[in-house]
Each structure stands twice: as C-alpha cells, then as structure tokens.
C-alpha positions, 0 to 999 in steps of 0.5 A, a space after each residue: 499475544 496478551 494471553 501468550 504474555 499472562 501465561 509466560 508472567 505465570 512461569 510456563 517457559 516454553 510460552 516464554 520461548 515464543 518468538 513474537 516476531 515470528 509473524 512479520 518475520 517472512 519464513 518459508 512454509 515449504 522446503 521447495 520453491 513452488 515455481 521458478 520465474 526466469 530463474 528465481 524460485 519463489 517459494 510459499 512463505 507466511 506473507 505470501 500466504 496472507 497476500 492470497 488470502 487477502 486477495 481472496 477475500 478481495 475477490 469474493 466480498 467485492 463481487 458479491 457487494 457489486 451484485 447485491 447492489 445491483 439488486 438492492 440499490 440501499 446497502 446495509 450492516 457490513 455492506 453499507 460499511 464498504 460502500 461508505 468507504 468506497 464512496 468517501 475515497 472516490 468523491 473526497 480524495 480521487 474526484 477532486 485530485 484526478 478530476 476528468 482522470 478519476 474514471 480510469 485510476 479510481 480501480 488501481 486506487 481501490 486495489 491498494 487501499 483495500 490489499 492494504 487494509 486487509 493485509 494489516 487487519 490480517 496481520 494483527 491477529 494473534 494466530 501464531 500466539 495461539 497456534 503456540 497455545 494450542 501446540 504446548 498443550 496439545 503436544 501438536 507441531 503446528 507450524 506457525 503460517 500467520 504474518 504481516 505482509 505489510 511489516 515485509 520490506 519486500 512486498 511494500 517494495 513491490 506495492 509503492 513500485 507498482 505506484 511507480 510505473 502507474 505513475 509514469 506510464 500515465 504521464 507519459 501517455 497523457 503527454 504523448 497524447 497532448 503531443 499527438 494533438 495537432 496545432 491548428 494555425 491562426 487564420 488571417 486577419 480578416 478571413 473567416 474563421 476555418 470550418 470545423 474540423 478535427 485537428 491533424 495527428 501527428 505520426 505515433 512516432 513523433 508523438 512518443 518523442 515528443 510525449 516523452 519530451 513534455 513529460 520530462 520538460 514539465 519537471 522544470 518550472 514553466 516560470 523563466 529561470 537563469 540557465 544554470 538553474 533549470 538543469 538543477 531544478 530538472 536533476 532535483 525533481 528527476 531525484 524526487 521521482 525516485 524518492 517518491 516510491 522509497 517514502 511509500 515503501 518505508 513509510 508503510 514498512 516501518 510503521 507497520 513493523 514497529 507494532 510488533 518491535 514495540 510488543 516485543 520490547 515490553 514484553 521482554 521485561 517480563 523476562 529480565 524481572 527475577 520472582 513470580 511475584 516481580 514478573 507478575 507485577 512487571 506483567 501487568 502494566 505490560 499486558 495493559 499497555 500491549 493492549 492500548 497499543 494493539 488498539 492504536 495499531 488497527 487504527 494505524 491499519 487503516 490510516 496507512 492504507 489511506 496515506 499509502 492510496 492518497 500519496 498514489 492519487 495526488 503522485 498520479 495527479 501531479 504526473 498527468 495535469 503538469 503544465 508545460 
C-alpha cells in the first residue's frame, strides 16, 4: 500500500485509480457458485479464499508442531514462539476461567484464537497493491483475490455465533447433567449413615427438562428479590445473551475494517491536492503516518484475536459454573 501511495503522489493515475478497499470488500472470484446448501449458492470469494488458506496452514503448522515435540520435548525458533502463546492461553486465561471445564473447551478456544489471527495477519498484507503494480507494468489482468475475512461482517457474524451455541450447549448439558444427578436423602436421627453407593439418575427425559429449567433459572439472582423484579432480572439477562454474540461480532468487525477505512481516507488527500509538488508534500507525511498506523494495526491483529478468545472463555465459564 505504501508503494502503491509513493507512485500515485508521483502522477501514474492508473495506480491512482486503485480501489484500497477492494481487499475487505467480500467479491466473487468466479461467476458460478461452487455449490449450493439447501438452495443458497456459495460462491468462491476473496474472504473465502483467505479462511481456507488460513486454515491450511492451521492444518499443516500445528501437526507438525505436535509431532516435533513429541520427538524433541524443547521447542525452538518459530515453534517455541507458538508453543509460549499456546501455553499462556491455556494457564493464564483458560485454567483459571474454566477450572475442571478447561480439558473439554481449551480445543474450540485455540480454534479461534489462531483462524483469527491468522486471518488478520493475512489481511494485511498488501497483495491486491502489488498485483496492481505488477498488472500496470506488466499489461497483465491479474485479478485481485487478496481480502480481510475478518473486516467482513458476515464471517465475524458466523465466528461469534459459533461462540453462541458453544456457549449454550455447554450450559444446558452442564445443567441437564446436575439435573440427572439424584439427591440422596437424609438419614434418620440416630441411624448410621447409608453405604456407599452411586446416587440414583433420573430418566434422560425428566433430566433435559429439568436441565433446561436450571439453566434459565440461574439467570435470576439466587439472592431474594420482590416478585416483580425477578422476571425483569430474567428478560434482562435473556436480552444479554443475544447481545453477547453482537459485541463479539462488531467488535471484531469494525476494528479490523477501520484499518483499511483510515488508509483509505489519508490517502485520498493525495488526490484532492492540485501540483505534483502539493501531492508530493501531501504525500509524505500520508506515507509516514500509513506506515505507523499498519504497525499499530498487526498489533490490533493480535489483540483481537486475544479479546475475541478471552470474551469466549469467560461467556463459557459464566454459562457452565452459575449457581442456582
């Protein structure tokens, strides 16, 4: 984008033509859908492109991570740098959030951490800049494929309602478990204490309702509250449970689309100054400040996909430990 910016304050007005939203801009790459879900055609976009291309390399560096240190228990270079930020999710954020529950959820939570991430650092490489370079010199119609799948509102959307339905799943069965649990009854005054014994379950039936039950009756303050309050309190939080996975979407959604808005808006001053020398002087500071502000932007690459992956493990946590 920088080099794109320096040749377009030069004069070359077909650079200077170059759409620089065009990467978090979801296109279609091909005319025709690849296939079609009950219906609805999906068709081979830039952002899809990226998410596969992220999740291939999900596939092939973390295999290989995990056979490596089988072999070799100390990692180094690249590795070491995974396997610290593996390490620091699990015992700082995941063990002390999800306690006896960090086993079963530290997988999914790794998932989105790492699509994230990578999908951001992928995004901001300046592919569809160059590919521009590369066409106006060369004659060539390279198509641009490059994007920010996490700058589309339709794949955070998809991201945080996945969170969603981990979320409540693992609530509801945590509760339909406690619900299948039978209570043992208190021994008479004076009798000796009952052998050991595994407590009775109740039937599957009874104990999804009644799971169910507990899992909606926990969004009420166990303290004792006027009549009229608790159903307020219940509305109040049921509204919050749909407003969770809206803050992890936009969240994720606008902070990474403001990276390329921001650029955007700089570098259109170039343009709106009349004179080579005025673009040129325009220019400079542009190129400077585009510079810091893509910096600032991998640091926000990692610092969502730690906000996105903490928001998960504290909404999981809060749905499976409640008390009733």
């Amino acid at each position: 984008m920088m080099i794109w910016a320096i040749t377009s304050a030069a004069g070359y007005s077909a650079l200077g033509a170059v759409n620089v939203l065009q990467g978090v801009v979801p296109h279609r790459l091909l005319a025709h859908p690849l296939l079609r879900i009950f219906g609805w055609p999906v068709y081979l976009t830039n952002d899809l492109c990226i998410l596969i291309l992220a999740a291939l390399l999900m596939l092939g560096i973390f295999p290989y991570m995990a056979r490596r240190l089988r072999r070799d228990p100390v990692p180094t270079g690249f590795i070491n740098f995974l396997e610290a930020m593996l390490d620091f999710l699990r015992r700082e954020i995941f063990d002390p959030m999800l306690g006896r529950w960090s086993e079963a959820f530290t997988p999914y939570l790794w998932t989105c951490f790492f699509l994230i991430l990578f999908c951001d650092l992928l995004g901001i490489l300046p592919i569809n800049e160059i590919l521009n370079i590369i066409n106006y010199y060369t004659g060539l119609h390279i198509p641009e494929f490059w994007g920010g799948p996490t700058g589309n509102v339709t794949v955070t959307a998809v991201l945080a309602l996945s969170t969603f339905v981990v979320v409540h799943t693992s609530g509801v069965a945590e509760h339909i478990r406690i619900a299948r649990r039978g209570r043992r009854s208190a021994p008479a005054a004076g009798s000796p204490p009952p052998a050991a014994s595994p407590p009775p379950r109740r039937a599957w039936p009874l104990a999804l309702i009644g799971g169910v039950i507990l899992y909606f009756k926990g969004m009420v303050p166990s303290v004792p509250l006027p009549w009229l309050l608790g159903p307020i309190f219940f509305v109040l939080e049921l509204l919050s449970t749909m407003v969770k996975p809206l803050s992890l979407c936009m969240r994720l959604f606008a902070v990474m689309m403001s990276g390329p808005l921001v650029i955007a808006v700089f570098v259109s001053m170039i343009f709106m100054a009349a004179g080579y020398l005025v673009r040129g002087l325009v220019g400079l500071p542009v190129i400077l400040f585009g510079t810091a502000f893509e910096a600032l932007h991998l640091l926000e690459a990692f610092l969502q996909a730690f906000i996105f992956t903490l928001l998960s493990a504290a909404y999981i946590a809060e749905a499976i430990v409640r008390e009733h």
